[in-house]
ROLUM-825187 format. One record per residue (C-alpha): x, z, y; residue number from 1. Coordinates in Angstrom, 2 decimals, always signed. Last residue first. Example, Ala and Ser with C-alpha at 12.3 -4.5 7.8 and 13.67 -1.06 7.14 Angstrom:
ROLUM-825187
((+13.67,+7.14,-1.06),2) ((+12.30,+7.80,-4.50),1) 
***
This chain:
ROLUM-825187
((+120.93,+111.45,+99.71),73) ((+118.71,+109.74,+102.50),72) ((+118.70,+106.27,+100.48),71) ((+117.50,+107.70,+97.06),70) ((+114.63,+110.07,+99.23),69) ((+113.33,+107.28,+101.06),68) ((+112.87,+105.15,+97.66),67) ((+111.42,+107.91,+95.67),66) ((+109.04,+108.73,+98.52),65) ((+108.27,+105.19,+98.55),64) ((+107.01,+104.91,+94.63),63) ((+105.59,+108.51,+95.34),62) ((+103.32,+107.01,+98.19),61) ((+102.32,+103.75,+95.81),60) ((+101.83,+106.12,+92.73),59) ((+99.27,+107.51,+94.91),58) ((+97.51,+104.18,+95.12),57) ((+96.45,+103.73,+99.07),56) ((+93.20,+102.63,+100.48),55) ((+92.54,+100.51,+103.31),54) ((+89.35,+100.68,+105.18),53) ((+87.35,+97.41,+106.10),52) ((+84.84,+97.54,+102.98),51) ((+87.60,+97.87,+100.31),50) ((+91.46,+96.99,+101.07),49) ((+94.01,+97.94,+98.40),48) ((+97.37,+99.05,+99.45),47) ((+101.04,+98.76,+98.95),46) ((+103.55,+100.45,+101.04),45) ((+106.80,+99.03,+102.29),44) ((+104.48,+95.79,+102.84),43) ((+105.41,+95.36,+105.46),42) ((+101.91,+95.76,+107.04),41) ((+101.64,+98.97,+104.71),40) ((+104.42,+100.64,+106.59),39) ((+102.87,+99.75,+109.83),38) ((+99.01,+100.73,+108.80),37) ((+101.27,+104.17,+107.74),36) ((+102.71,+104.22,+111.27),35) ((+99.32,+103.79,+113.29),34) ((+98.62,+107.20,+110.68),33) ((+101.09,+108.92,+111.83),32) ((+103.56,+110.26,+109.70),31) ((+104.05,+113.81,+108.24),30) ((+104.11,+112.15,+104.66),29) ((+101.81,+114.10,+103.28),28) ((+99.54,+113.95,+106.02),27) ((+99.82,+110.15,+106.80),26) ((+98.99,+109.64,+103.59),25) ((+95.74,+111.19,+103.79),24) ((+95.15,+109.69,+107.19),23) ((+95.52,+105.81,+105.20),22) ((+92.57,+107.22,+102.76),21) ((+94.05,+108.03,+99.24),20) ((+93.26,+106.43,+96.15),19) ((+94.07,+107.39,+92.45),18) ((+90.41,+108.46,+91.57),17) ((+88.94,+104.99,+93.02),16) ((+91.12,+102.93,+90.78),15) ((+88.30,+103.15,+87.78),14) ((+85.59,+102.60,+90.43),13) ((+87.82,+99.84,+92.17),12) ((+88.48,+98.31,+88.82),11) ((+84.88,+97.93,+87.65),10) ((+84.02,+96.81,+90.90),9) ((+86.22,+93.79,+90.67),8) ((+89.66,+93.33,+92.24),7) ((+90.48,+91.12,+94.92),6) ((+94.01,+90.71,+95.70),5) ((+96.31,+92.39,+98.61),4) ((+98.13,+90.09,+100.95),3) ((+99.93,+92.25,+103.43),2) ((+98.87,+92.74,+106.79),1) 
***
């Protein structure tokens, strides 16, 4: 998986708002969610890992949605 940085708990309960759970994603994005972990391992998709579940920023999803959507038009 992709390196991801520590951040304190002051961060996380600021960030916490702007997560979604790796199934969320997979949702919006009609994926499933082994392919989300994938996108994330290639760091296609950044995340934030808390207590052995990954979390993802939104602005992460609608950074890649941007990116898949400039390459498909």
């Amino acid at each position: 998986m992709a390196e991801i940085e520590e951040i304190t708990l002051e961060e996380w309960e600021r960030l916490r708002k702007e997560l979604l759970e790796v199934r969320q994603v997979a949702q919006i994005l009609n994926y499933s969610v082994s392919h989300i972990y994938r996108l994330i391992d290639e760091g296609r998709i950044l995340a934030v890992r808390r207590g052995g579940r990954w979390f993802i920023p939104r602005q992460s999803v609608e950074e890649y949605l941007r990116r898949y959507v400039e390459r498909s038009v």
